[in-house]
C-alpha positions in Angstrom: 2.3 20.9 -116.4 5.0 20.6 -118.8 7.3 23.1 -116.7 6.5 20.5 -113.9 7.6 17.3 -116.1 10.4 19.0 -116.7 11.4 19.8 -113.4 10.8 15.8 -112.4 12.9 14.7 -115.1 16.1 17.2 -114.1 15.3 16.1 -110.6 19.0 15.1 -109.0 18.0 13.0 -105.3 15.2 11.0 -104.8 14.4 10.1 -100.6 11.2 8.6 -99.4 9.9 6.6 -96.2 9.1 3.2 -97.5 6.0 1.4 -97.6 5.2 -1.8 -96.4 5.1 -2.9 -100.3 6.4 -0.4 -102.4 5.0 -1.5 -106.0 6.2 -0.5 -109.6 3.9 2.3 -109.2 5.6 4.1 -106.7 8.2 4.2 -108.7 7.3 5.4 -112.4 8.2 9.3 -112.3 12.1 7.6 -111.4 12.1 6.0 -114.9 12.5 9.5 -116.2 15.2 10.7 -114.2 17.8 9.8 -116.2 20.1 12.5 -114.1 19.3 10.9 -111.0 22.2 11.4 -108.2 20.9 9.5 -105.2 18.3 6.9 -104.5 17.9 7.2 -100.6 15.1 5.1 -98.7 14.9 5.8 -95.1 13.3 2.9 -93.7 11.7 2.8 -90.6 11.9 0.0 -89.7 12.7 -3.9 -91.5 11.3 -6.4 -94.0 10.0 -3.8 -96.5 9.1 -5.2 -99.7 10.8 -3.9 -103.3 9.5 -4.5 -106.5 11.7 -6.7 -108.8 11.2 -4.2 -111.4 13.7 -1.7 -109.6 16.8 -3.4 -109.4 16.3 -4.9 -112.7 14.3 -2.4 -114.7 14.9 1.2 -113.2 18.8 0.5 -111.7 20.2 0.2 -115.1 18.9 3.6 -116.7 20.2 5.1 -113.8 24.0 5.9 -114.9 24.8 8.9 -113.4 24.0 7.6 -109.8 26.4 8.4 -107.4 24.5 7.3 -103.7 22.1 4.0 -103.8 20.7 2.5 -101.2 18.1 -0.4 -100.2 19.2 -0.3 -96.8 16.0 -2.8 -94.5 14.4 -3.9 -97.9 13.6 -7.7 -98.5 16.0 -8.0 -101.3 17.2 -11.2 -101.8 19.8 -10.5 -105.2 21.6 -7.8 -107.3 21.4 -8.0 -111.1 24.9 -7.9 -112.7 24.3 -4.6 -114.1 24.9 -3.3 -111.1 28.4 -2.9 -112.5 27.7 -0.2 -114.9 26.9 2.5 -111.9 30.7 3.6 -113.1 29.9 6.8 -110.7 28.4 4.9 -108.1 30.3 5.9 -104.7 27.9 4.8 -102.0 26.0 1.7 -101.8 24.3 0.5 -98.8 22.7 -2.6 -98.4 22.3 -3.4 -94.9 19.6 -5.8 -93.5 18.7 -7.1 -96.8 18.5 -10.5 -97.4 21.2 -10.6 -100.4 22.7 -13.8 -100.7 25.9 -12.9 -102.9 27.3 -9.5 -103.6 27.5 -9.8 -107.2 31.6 -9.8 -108.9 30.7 -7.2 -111.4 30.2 -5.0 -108.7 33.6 -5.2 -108.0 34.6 -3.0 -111.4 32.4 0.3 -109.4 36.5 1.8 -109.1 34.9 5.0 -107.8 32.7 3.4 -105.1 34.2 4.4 -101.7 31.4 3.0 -99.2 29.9 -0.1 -99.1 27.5 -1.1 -95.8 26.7 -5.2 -95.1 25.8 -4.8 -92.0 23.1 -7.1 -90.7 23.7 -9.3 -94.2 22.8 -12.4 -92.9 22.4 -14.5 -95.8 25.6 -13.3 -97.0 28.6 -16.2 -96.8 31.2 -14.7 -99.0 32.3 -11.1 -100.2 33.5 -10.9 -104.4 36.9 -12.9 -104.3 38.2 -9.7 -106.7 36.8 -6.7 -104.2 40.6 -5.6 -104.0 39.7 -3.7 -107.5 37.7 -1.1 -105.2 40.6 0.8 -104.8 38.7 3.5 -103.6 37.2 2.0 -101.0 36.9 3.8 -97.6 34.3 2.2 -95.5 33.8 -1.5 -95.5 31.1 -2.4 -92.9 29.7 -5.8 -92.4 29.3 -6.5 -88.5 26.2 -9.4 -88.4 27.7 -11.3 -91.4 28.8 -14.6 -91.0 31.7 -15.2 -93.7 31.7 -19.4 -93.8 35.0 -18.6 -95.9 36.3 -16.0 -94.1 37.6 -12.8 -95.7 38.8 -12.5 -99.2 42.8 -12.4 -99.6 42.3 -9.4 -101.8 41.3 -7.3 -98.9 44.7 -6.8 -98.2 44.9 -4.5 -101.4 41.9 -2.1 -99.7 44.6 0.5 -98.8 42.3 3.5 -98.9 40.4 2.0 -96.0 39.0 3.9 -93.1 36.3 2.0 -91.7 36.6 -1.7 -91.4 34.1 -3.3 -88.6 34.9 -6.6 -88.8 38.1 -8.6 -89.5 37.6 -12.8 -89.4 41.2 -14.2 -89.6 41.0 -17.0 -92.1 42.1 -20.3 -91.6 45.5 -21.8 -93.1 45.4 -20.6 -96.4 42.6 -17.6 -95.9 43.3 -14.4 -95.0 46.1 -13.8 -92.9 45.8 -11.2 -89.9 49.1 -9.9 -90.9 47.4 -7.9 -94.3 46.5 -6.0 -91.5 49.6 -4.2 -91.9 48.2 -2.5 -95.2 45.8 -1.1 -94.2 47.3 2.0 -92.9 44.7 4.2 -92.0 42.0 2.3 -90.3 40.0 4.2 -87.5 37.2 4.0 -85.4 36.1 0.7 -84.1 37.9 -2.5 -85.5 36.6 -6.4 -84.8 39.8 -8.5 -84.6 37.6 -12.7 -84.1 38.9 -15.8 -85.6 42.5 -15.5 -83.3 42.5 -19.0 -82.5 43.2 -19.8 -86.5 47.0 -17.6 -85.9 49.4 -20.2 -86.1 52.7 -17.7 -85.9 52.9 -15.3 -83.2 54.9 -13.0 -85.4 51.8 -12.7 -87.5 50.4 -10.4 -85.2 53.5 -8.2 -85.0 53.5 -7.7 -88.7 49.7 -6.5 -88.2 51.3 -3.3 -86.7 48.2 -2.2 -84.8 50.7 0.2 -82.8 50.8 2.6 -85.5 47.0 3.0 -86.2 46.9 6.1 -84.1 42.6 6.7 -85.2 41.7 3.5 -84.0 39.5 4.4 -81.3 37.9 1.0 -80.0 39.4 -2.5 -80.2 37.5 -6.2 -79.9 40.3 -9.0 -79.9 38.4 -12.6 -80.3 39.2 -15.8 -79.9 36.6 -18.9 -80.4 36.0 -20.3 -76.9 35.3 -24.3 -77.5 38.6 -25.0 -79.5 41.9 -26.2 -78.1 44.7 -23.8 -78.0 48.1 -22.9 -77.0 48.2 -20.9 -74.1 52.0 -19.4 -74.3 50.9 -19.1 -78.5 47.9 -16.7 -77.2 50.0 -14.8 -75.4 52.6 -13.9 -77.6 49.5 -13.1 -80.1 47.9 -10.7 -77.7 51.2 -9.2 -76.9 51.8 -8.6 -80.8 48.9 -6.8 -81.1 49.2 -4.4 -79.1 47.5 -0.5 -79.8 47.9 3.1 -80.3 48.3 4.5 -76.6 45.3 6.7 -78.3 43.6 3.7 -77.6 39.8 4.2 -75.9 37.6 1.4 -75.8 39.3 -2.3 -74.8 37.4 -5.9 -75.3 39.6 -9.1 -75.1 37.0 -12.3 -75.2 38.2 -15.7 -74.8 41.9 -15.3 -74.3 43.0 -18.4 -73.3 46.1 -17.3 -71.5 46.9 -17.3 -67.8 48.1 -13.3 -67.1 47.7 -11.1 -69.6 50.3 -8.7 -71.7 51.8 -6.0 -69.7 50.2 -3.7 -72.2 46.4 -4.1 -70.5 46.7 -1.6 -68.0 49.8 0.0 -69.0 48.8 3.7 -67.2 50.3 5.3 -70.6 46.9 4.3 -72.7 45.9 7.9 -71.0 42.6 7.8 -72.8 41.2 4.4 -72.4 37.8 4.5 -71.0 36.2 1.3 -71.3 37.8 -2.1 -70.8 35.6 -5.2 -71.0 37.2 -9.2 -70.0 35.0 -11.7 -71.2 35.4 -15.6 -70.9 39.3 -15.2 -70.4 39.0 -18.5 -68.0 41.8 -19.5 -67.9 43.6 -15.9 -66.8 44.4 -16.4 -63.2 44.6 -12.9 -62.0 43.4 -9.7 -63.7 45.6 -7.1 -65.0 47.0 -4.0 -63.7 43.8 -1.5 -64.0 43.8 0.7 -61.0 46.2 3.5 -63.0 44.3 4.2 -65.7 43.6 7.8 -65.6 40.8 8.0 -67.7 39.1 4.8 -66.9 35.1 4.9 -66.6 33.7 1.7 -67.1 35.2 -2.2 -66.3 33.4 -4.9 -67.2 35.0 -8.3 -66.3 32.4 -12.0 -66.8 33.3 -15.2 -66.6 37.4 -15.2 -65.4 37.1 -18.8 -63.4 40.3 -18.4 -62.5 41.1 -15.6 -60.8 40.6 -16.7 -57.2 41.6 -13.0 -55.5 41.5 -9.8 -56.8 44.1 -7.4 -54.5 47.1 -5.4 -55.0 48.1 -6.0 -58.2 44.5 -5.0 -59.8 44.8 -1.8 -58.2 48.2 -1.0 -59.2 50.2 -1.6 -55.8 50.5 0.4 -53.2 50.3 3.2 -54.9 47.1 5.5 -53.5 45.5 7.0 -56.7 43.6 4.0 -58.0 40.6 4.1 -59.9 40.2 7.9 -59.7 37.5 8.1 -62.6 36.0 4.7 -62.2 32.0 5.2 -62.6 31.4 1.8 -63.8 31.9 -1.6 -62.1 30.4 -5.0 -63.1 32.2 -8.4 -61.8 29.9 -11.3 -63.0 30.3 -15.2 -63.1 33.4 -15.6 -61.4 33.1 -19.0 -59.9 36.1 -19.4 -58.1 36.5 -15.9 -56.8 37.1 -15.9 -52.7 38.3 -12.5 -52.1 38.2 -9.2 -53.2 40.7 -6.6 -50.9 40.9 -3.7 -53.6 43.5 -1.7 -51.2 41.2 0.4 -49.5 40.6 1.9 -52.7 37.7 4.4 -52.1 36.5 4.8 -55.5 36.0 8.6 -55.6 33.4 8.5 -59.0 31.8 4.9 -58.4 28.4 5.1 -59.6 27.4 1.7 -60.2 28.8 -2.0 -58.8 27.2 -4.8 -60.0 28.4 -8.2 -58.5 26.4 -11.3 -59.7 27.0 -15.4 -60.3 30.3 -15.0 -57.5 29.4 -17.9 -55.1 32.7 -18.5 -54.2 32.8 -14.7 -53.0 33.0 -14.2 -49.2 34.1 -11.3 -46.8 32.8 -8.0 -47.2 32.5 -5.0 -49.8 34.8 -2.0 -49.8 33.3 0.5 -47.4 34.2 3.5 -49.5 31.7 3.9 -51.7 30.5 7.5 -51.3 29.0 8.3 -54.5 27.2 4.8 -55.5 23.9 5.2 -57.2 23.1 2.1 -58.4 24.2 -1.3 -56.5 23.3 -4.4 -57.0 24.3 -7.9 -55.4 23.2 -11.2 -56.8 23.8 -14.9 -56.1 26.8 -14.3 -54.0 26.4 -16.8 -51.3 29.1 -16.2 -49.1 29.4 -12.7 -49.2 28.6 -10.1 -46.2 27.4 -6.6 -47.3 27.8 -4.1 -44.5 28.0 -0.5 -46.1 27.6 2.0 -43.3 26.4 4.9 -45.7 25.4 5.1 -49.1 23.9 8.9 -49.3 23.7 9.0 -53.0 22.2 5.4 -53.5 19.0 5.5 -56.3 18.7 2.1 -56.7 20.0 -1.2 -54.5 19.1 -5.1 -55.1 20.2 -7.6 -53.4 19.4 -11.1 -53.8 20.9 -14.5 -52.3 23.7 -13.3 -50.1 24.9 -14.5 -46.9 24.4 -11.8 -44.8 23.7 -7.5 -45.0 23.0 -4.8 -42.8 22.1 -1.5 -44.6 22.2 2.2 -42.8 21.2 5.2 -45.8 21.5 8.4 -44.7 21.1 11.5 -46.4 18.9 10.6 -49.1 19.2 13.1 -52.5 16.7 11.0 -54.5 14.0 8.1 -54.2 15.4 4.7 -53.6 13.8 1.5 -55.0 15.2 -1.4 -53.5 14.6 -5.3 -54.5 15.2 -8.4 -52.5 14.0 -12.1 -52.1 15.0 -13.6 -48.8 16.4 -10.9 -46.3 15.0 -7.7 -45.1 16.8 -4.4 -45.2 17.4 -2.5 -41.8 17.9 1.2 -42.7 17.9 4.8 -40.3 16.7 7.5 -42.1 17.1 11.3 -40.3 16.9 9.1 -37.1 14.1 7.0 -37.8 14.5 3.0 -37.9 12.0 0.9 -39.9 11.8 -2.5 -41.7 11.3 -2.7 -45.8 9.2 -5.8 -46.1 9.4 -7.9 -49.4 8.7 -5.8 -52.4 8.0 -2.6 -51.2 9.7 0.8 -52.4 11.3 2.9 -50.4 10.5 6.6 -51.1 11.2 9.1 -49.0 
């Protein structure tokens, strides 16, 4: 038994599950570890309950911790001592329900991840965190900073990770301390653009040179009243890394975008999404991307036609990798002529909320697997073949006739007011209102 103790007490990492209340119980061998390394909880799932006694009680004899988490725990505060974890280099404290991160954790010099995420409660981060010099990893996506970033976050220069990046208002954090932080990667949360007052702000942010940035969110708030030209000469600043693979741009208010969406040199960009861009009255140049997969464009009210210039001209290699397509709640969209593009990879077309949308739908669409067609009033669908189709819905359009031929898999189709008229190895029938069609 003593040999046990002893073992205990020497132990290094402590991991559990959590309970639904973990008690002081639970807890009472930990007292004695005074060489404790890592306090891990892996919760399955949130609102967990903590004892008070462990934050305030057990985290200060706990000096030589180096990992410390509460990650999912019903936590509403940090004591102050939290400050004296001198070796503390990870601490997570996502989807607690912390209310302030406490300043004296801002002298933990050796701390080089630090997880928000989900922080709700959280308005504010510790206006002195730039003395975490050591800081890699700074996430807190699902926090809602009423004050917007500290100005010391510009002194972060050791950061990898950064999630989220609210530019302040006149006199907060400028986007421009960007420019510090030199070796950002992964996926970075650019919102608040409509508070840039200078265009050359964004220049300075130098997003060019962060070659590891891998996916890119550029935000600007929809309901306030901006400066279209100013917009544009910020999204033109912030241009990325041609290493660039993941685009969003929501709520740009300008009316074309920068000749650097689309630009066929971002030669690994895979996923571009356009989101509330209304007042954009064409879409860029996309149709020379060679590595794009997936294009998600919702709610551009002004783009009226989509035609050569989407596609790239007159060149023929358009959308050569293209698997994903989804144009929703375009109001004032009449035409769509992509070129006779045949969309070699299409997998899936989505086209919902286009009322406006009349004519007919490319005919090359050899490899679709899953279409769908909603609330598009005007709109004809007459696709000749669809021999890899899994899946088809089609609701509130003008007109559609429907042959499938060479079936590979069972298809389910979903419709409310016509009926489908389909041959199938030389057999006509009729699919009457919500019936599958398996063959």
């Amino acid at each position: 038994m003593v040999g046990e103790q002893f073992k205990k007490e020497r132990a290094r990492h402590f991991s559990y599950i959590p309970d639904e209340f973990d008690g002081i119980k639970r807890f009472e061998p930990v007292h004695k570890m005074k060489c404790l390394r890592t306090f891990l909880p892996l919760p399955l799932y949130k609102g967990n309950c903590l004892t008070n006694n462990v934050p305030s009680d057990l985290l200060p004899k706990l000096r030589c911790l180096r990992v410390l988490s509460f990650e999912c725990y019903n936590l509403y505060e940090l004591p102050d001592s939290i400050g004296d974890l001198k070796r503390l280099r990870y601490l997570n404290l996502s989807y607690t329900k912390i209310r302030i991160v406490p300043e004296p954790a801002t002298s933990l010099y050796n701390l080089q991840t630090l997880l928000l995420e989900g922080c709700r409660h959280i308005k504010k981060l510790p206006s002195r965190i730039g003395n975490l010099i050591n800081l890699r990893h700074l996430d807190f996506a699902n926090v809602n900073l009423v004050d917007g970033m500290p100005v010391e976050v510009k002194e972060l220069k050791n950061l990898r990770t950064l999630s989220y990046f609210p530019v302040g208002k006149s006199g907060g954090l400028n986007i421009s301390a960007l420019a510090n932080l030199k070796f950002l990667r992964g996926k970075l949360h650019i919102t608040g653009l409509e508070n840039v007052i200078d265009a050359r702000h964004a220049w300075q942010a130098n997003l060019i040179d962060k070659k590891d940035l891998d996916a890119l969110l550029l935000e600007w708030k929809d309901d306030v009243m901006r400066n279209e030209r100013l917009d544009k000469d910020i999204l033109d600043g912030l241009q990325p890394h041609r290493k660039l693979k993941e685009l969003t741009v929501k709520s740009y208010s300008g009316t074309k975008f920068s000749s650097w969406v689309g630009d066929p040199l971002f030669h690994n960009l895979v996923s571009i999404r356009l989101e509330d861009c209304k007042n954009c009255i064409s879409l860029p140049q996309l149709g020379l991307l060679s590595s794009l997969k997936n294009l998600f464009v919702k709610g551009m009210s002004g783009v009226k036609q989509v035609g050569q210039e989407f596609c790239g001209g007159n060149n023929l290699n358009h959308f050569l990798t293209l698997e994903t397509l989804h144009l929703i709640d375009m109001d004032e969209l009449e035409e769509w002529n992509p070129c006779e593009v045949e969309f070699p990879c299409l997998h899936e077309l989505e086209i919902k909320d286009c009322p406006s949308l009349s004519g007919k739908l490319p005919s090359h669409l050899s490899s679709i697997k899953r279409l769908v067609i909603r609330n598009c009033f005007q709109l004809v669908v007459l696709l000749p073949s669809l021999p890899m189709l899994c899946e088809l819905e089609i609701r509130e359009c003008k007109a559609w006739i429907l042959i499938l031929v060479n079936f590979g898999s069972p298809t389910y189709v979903y419709y409310t007011e016509f009926q489908i008229s389909y041959h199938y190895r030389g057999v006509h029938a009729t699919i009457t209102k919500g019936q599958n069609f398996d063959h």
